[in-house]
C-alpha positions in Angstrom: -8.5 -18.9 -30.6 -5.0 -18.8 -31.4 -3.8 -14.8 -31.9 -2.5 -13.6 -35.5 1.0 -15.9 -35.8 3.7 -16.2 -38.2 6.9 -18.7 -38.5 10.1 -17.3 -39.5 11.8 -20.4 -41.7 14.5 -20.9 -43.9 15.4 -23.5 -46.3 18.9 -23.9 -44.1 20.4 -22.2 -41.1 22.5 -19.3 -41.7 19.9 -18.1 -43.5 19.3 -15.1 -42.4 16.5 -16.0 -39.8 17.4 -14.3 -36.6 17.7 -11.2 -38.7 14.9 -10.9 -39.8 12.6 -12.5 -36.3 15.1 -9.8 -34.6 13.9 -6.7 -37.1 10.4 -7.7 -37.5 9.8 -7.7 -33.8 11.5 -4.0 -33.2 9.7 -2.9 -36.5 6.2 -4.0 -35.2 7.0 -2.8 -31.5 7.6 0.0 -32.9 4.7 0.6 -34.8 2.9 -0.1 -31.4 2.4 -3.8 -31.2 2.7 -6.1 -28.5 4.8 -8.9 -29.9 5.3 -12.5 -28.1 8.4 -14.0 -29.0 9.0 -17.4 -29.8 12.1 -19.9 -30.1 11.8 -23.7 -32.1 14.2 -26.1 -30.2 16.1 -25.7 -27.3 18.3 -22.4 -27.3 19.0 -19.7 -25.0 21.2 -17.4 -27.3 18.9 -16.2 -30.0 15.8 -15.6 -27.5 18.3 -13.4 -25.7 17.9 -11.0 -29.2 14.5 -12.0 -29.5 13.5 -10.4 -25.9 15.7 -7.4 -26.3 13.5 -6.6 -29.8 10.4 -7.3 -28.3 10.7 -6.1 -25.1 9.4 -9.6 -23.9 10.4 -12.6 -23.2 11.0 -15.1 -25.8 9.5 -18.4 -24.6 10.8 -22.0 -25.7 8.6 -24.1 -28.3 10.6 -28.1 -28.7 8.0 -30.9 -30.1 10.7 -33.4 -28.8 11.4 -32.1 -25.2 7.4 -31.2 -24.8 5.0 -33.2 -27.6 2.0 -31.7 -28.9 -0.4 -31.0 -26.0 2.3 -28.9 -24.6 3.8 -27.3 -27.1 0.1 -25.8 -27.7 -0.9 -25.3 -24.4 2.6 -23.3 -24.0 2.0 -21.5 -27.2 -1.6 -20.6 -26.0 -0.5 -19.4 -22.6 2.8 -17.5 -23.6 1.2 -15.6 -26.4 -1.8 -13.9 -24.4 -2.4 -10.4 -24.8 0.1 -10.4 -27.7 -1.5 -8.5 -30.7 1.2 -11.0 -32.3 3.2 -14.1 -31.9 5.8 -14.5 -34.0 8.2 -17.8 -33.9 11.8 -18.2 -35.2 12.0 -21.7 -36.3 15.4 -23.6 -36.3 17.6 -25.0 -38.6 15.7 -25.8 -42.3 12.1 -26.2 -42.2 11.8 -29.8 -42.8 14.8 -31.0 -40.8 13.2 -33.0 -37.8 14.9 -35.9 -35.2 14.5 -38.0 -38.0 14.1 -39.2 -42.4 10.3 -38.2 -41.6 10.8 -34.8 -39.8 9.8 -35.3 -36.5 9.7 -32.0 -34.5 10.5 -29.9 -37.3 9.7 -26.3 -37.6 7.2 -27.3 -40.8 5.4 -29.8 -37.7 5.5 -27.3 -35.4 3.9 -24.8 -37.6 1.1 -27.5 -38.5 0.2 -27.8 -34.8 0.1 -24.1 -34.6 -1.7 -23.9 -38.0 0.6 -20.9 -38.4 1.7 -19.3 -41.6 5.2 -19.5 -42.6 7.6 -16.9 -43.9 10.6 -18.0 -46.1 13.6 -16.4 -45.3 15.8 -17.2 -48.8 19.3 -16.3 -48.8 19.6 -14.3 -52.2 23.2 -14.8 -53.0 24.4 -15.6 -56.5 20.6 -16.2 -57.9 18.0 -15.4 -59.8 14.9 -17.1 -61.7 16.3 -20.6 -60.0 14.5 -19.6 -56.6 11.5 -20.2 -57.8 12.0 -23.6 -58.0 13.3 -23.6 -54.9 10.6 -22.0 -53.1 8.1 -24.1 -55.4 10.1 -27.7 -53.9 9.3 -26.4 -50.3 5.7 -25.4 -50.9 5.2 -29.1 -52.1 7.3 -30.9 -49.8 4.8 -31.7 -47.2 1.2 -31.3 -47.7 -1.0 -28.4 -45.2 2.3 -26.4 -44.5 1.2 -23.4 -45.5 4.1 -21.3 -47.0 2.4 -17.5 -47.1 5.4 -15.1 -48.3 8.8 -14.8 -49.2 12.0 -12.8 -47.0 14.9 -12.3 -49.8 17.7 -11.7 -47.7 21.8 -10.7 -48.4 20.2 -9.1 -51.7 23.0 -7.4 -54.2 21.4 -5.0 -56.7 17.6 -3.9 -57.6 17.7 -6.0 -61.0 18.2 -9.2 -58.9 15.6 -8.2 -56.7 12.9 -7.6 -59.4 14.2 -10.3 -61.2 13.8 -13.0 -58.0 10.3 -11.3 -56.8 8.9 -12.0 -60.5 9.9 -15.5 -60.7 8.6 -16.0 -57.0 5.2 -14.6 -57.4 4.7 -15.5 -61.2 5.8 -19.6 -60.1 4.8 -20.0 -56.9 2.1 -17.7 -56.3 3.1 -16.1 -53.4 4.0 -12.4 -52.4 8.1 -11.6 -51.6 7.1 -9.5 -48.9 10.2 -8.1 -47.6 14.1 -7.8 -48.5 17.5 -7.1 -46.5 19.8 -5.6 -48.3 23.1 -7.3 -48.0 24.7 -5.1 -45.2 27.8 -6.1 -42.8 25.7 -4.1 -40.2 22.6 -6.3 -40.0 25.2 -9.5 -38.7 25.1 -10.2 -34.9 28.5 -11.9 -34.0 28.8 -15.3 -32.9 31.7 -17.5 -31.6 31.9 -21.2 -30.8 28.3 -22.3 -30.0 27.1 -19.7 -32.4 26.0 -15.8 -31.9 27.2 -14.2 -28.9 24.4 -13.4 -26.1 22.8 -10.4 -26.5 23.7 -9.7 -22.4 26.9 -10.1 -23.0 28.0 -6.8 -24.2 26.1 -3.3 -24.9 27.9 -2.7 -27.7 26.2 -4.9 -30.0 22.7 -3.6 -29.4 22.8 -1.5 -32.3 22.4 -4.7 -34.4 19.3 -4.5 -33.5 18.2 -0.6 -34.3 19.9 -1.7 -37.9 17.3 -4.6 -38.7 14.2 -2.6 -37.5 15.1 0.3 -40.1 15.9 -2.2 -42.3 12.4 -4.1 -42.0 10.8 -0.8 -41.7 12.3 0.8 -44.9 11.9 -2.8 -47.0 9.0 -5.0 -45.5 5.8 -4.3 -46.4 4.0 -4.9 -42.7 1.0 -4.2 -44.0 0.7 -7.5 -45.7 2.9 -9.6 -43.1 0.0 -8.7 -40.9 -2.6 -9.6 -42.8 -1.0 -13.0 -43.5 -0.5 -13.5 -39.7 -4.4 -13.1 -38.9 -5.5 -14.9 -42.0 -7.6 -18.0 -41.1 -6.1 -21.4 -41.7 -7.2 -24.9 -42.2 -10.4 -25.9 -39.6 -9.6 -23.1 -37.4 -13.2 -22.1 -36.6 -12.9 -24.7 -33.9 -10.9 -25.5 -31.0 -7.6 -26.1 -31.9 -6.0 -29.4 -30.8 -4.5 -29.5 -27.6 -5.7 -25.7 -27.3 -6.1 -25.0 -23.3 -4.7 -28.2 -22.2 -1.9 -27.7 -19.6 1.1 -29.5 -19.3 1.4 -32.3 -16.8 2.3 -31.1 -13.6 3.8 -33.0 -10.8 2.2 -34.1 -7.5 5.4 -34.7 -5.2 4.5 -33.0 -2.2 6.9 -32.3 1.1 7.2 -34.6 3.2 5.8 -32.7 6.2 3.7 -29.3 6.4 6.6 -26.4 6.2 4.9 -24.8 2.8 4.4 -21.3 5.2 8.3 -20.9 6.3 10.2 -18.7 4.0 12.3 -20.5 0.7 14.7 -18.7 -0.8 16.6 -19.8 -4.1 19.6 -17.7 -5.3 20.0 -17.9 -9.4 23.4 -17.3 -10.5 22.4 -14.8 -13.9 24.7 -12.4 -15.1 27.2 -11.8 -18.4 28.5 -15.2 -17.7 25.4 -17.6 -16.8 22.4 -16.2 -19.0 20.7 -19.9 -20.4 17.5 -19.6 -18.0 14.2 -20.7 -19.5 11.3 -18.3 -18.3 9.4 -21.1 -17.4 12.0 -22.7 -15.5 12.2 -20.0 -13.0 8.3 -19.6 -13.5 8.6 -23.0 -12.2 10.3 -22.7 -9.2 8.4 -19.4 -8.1 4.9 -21.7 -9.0 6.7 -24.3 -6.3 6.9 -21.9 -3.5 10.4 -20.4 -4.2 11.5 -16.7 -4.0 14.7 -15.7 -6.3 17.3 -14.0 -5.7 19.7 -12.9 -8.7 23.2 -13.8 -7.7 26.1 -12.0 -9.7 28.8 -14.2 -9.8 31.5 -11.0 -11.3 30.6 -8.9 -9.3 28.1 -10.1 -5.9 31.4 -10.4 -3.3 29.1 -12.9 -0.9 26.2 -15.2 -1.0 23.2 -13.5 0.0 21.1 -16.1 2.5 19.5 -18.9 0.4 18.1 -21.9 1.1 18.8 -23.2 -2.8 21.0 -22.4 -5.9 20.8 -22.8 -9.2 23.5 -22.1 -11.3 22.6 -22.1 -15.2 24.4 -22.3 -18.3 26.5 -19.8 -20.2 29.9 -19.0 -21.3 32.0 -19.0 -18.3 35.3 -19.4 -20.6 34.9 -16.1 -22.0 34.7 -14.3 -18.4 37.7 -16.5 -16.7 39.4 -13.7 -14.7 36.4 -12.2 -13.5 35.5 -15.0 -12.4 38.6 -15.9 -10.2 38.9 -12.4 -9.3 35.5 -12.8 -7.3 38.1 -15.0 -4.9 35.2 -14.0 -2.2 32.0 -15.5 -3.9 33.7 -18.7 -4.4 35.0 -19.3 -1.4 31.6 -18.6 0.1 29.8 -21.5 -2.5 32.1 -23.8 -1.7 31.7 -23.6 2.0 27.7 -23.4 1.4 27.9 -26.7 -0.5 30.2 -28.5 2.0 27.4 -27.6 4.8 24.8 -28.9 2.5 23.0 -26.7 0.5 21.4 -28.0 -2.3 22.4 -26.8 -5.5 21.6 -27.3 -9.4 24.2 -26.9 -12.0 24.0 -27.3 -16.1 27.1 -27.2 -18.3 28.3 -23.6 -17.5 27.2 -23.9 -13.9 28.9 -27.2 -13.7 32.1 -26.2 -15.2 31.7 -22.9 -12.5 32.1 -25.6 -9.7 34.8 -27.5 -10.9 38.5 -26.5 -9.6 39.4 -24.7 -13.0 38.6 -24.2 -16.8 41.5 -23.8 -19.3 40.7 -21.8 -22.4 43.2 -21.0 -25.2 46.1 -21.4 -22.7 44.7 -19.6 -19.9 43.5 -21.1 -16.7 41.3 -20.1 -14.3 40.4 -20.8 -10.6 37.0 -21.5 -10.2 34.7 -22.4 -6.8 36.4 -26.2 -6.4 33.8 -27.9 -5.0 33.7 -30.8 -7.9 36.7 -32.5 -7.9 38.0 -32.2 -11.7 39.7 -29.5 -14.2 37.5 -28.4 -17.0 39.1 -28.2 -20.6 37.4 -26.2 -23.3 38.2 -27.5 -26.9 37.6 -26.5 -30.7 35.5 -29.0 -31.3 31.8 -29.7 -30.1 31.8 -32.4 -27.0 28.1 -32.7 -26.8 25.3 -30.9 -29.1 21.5 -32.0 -29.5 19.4 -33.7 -27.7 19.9 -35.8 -24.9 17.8 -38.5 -23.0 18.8 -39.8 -19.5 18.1 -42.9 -17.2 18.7 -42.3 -13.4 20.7 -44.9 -12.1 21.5 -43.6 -8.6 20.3 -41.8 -5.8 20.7 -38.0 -6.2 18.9 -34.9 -4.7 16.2 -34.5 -7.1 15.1 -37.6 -8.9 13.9 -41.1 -8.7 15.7 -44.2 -10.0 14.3 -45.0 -13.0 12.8 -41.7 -13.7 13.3 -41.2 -18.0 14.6 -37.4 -18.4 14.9 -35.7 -22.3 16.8 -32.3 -22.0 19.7 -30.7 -24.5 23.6 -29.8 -24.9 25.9 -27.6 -26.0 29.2 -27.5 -24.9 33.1 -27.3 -26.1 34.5 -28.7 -23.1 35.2 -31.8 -21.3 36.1 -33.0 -17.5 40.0 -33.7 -16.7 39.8 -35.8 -13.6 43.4 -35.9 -13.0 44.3 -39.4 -13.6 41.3 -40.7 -11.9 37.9 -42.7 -13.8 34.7 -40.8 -14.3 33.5 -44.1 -12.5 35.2 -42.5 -9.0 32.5 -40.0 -8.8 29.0 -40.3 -8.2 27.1 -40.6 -11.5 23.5 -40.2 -11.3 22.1 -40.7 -14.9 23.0 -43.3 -17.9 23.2 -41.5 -21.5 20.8 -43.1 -23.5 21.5 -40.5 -26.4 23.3 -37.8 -26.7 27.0 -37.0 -25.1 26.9 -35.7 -21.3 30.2 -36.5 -20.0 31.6 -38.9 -21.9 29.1 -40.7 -23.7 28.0 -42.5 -20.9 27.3 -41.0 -18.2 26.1 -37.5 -16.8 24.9 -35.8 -13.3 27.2 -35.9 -11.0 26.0 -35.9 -7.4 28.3 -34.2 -4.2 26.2 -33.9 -1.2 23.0 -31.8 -2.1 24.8 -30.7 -5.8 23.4 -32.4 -9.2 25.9 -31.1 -11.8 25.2 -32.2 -15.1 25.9 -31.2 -19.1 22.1 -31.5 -19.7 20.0 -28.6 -19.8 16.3 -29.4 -19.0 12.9 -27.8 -19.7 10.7 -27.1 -16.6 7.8 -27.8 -19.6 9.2 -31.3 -20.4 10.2 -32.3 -16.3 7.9 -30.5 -14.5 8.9 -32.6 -11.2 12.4 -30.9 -11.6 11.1 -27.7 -10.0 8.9 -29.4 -7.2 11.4 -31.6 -6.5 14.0 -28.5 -6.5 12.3 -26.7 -3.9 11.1 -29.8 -1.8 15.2 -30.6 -1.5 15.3 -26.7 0.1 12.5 -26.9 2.1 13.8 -30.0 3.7 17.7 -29.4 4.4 16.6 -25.5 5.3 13.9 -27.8 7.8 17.2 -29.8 8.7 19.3 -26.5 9.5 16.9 -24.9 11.5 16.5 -28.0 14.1 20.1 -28.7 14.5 
């Protein structure tokens, strides 16, 4: 049995969504609930808030990068000893991969047979969102559209006014309203809201949207709509208890008892890490070790690194200013450590990243400058062929993963075609629209984010790489 579950939607993004997941999670842990978290699609920066207002962490949910079987067997795993799971969907609620929806937060909430909450942004109507909330509760049949979130509300007459039509047209409860209040925004930049790790300061974002829920929601009835029974849930839900395909690479010799360390780069600057992604590695045999690339002055002994994503463009003189970290990278990769890199990692091992005139040095082991610019290089999805030899993965091998980035690779005057290239770009961007993974040595570098969930031989592979050249080390 799936636990008591609710989607937050929207009709569009910028809805008000994150709000309100954010505030509902703080307003139920603090009425004494254990809340599990939840994220539609591939994103790093709103499960950041997510954790921080449940005091667990938020967990991925992406129909493309996993399917069905997965996506439920993640949900079912991730969500035990919750009294709640409650998932923030993304974008509108029909918007999918394609004209029929694919993947969309309404599919997603059809395989989780989970109610859905309609966050409505409440500015400059009345009566007329009825018939917007009655056009979504027809759109697709089964999705079962429970209650209504007005949000950026003005005055009390709009309010009573909107809640009438709602619940006289559509036959379904408003069951909460923001207020529209500058103190209930959380910031955001170029790739949208900042991190919550980035800065203390804006944790009181958080405090505001649990008063808020607690003085306007009525819980009471959001939790009786979360536990409510759906369609044919008596019995086993599909895909319920079925675990996600797991590799069987194995080393290539008997070394599983010697010691494996991998260092993970997370701090301010490099904060995109999927739980299960690290879960991953630890499942493979791995110990990790947090590496603090502002303010760790050396490499602690590893036989791995993994560098993540994140915003290393905002922390550029830290960064440099760690001359001593650096140095000590770069001289690990020459002598052949093996070492994982996406998009902020990569651009971390490049020789420099310019930002809004300012440059800074960064570890130099790649050989290329990294350029950020105001424009989006690569965002969505992404699927990969592997064309070449590399550290982790076969030719031929078919990858999915995501990106996000502003910036692009300044090779000095040289092709892309000079370095070693490991994948082909079926879709999406990666480094040029081409190509992405580049391979030095043991280091894969690549724009792509990938899901331990959707490439589960990632992590094996990972930590068969370390357990081999740590092998190799230790009989030279």
């Amino acid at each position: 049995m799936f636990p008591p579950r609710l989607v937050i939607a929207a009709p569009h993004g910028r809805s008000g969504k994150t709000t309100v997941a954010v505030g509902l999670c703080a307003a139920l842990v603090a009425r004494g609930l254990n809340v599990q978290p939840f994220k539609k699609g591939p994103d790093y920066i709103d499960p950041s808030w997510l954790t921080e207002a449940a005091r667990r962490p938020c967990r991925n949910l992406d129909p493309f990068l996993m399917g069905e079987d997965v996506v439920v067997a993640a949900f079912t795993r991730g969500s035990q000893s919750a009294d709640l799971a409650l998932i923030e969907g993304a974008m509108g609620l029909y918007d999918g991969a394609d004209l029929e929806g694919t993947g969309s937060t309404a599919a997603l909430a059809r395989w989780l047979d989970a109610p859905i909450l309609l966050v409505v942004n409440a500015q400059r109507v009345t009566r007329s969102i009825a018939a917007l909330v009655q056009g979504y509760q027809r759109f697709e049949p089964n999705t079962r559209i429970a209650g209504v979130i007005l949000n950026n509300v003005a005055r009390a007459r709009q309010q009573t006014l909107m809640t009438q039509a709602i619940e006289r047209y559509c036959g379904i409860p408003v069951v909460g309203v923001l207020p529209r209040d500058p103190a209930l925004a959380i910031p955001d930049r170029h790739l949208g809201l900042v991190p919550r790790g980035e800065d203390d300061a804006l944790v009181p974002v958080i405090a505001a949207a649990r008063d808020a829920v607690l003085a306007n929601f009525d819980l009471d009835a959001i939790l009786k709509i979360a536990g409510e029974r759906g369609r044919g849930e008596e019995g086993e839900t599909k895909g319920q208890g079925d675990r996600p395909r797991t590799s069987n690479l194995e080393p290539p010799f008997a070394i599983r008892h010697s010691p494996l360390t991998i260092g993970v780069v997370r701090d301010r600057a490099f904060s995109f890490y999927y739980p299960e992604n690290l879960e991953a590695l630890q499942d493979a045999g791995a110990e990790l070790v947090f590496v603090d690339s502002l303010r760790d002055a050396h490499l602690p002994a590893l036989d791995a690194l993994y560098i993540g994503g994140g915003f290393p463009e905002v922390f550029l003189r830290e960064l440099e200013a760690n001359a001593s970290l650096r140095a000590e990278i770069r001289a690990a990769i020459e002598a052949g450590l093996p070492v994982y890199a996406e998009c902020g990692g990569l651009m971390y091992l490049a020789r420099s990243i310019t930002w809004r005139e300012q440059r800074g040095e960064m570890v130099g082991a790649l050989p290329f400058d990294v350029v950020m610019t105001d424009k989006p290089q690569g965002h969505g999805y992404v699927e990969l062929h592997v064309i070449a030899e590399n550290p982790l993965f076969a030719r031929g091998t078919l990858l999915r993963g995501h990106e996000f980035h502003n910036s692009r690779l300044d090779v000095s005057g040289q092709d892309l075609t000079r370095l070693n290239i490991a994948y082909r770009v079926t879709r999406g961007y990666g480094l040029d629209g081409a190509r992405d993974g580049i391979v030095y040595k043991n280091v894969l570098a690549s724009y792509t984010h990938l899901h331990a969930l959707s490439t589960p031989e990632w992590a094996t592979a990972f930590v068969n790489r370390a357990r081999v050249c740590s092998f190799n080390r230790s009989i030279v």
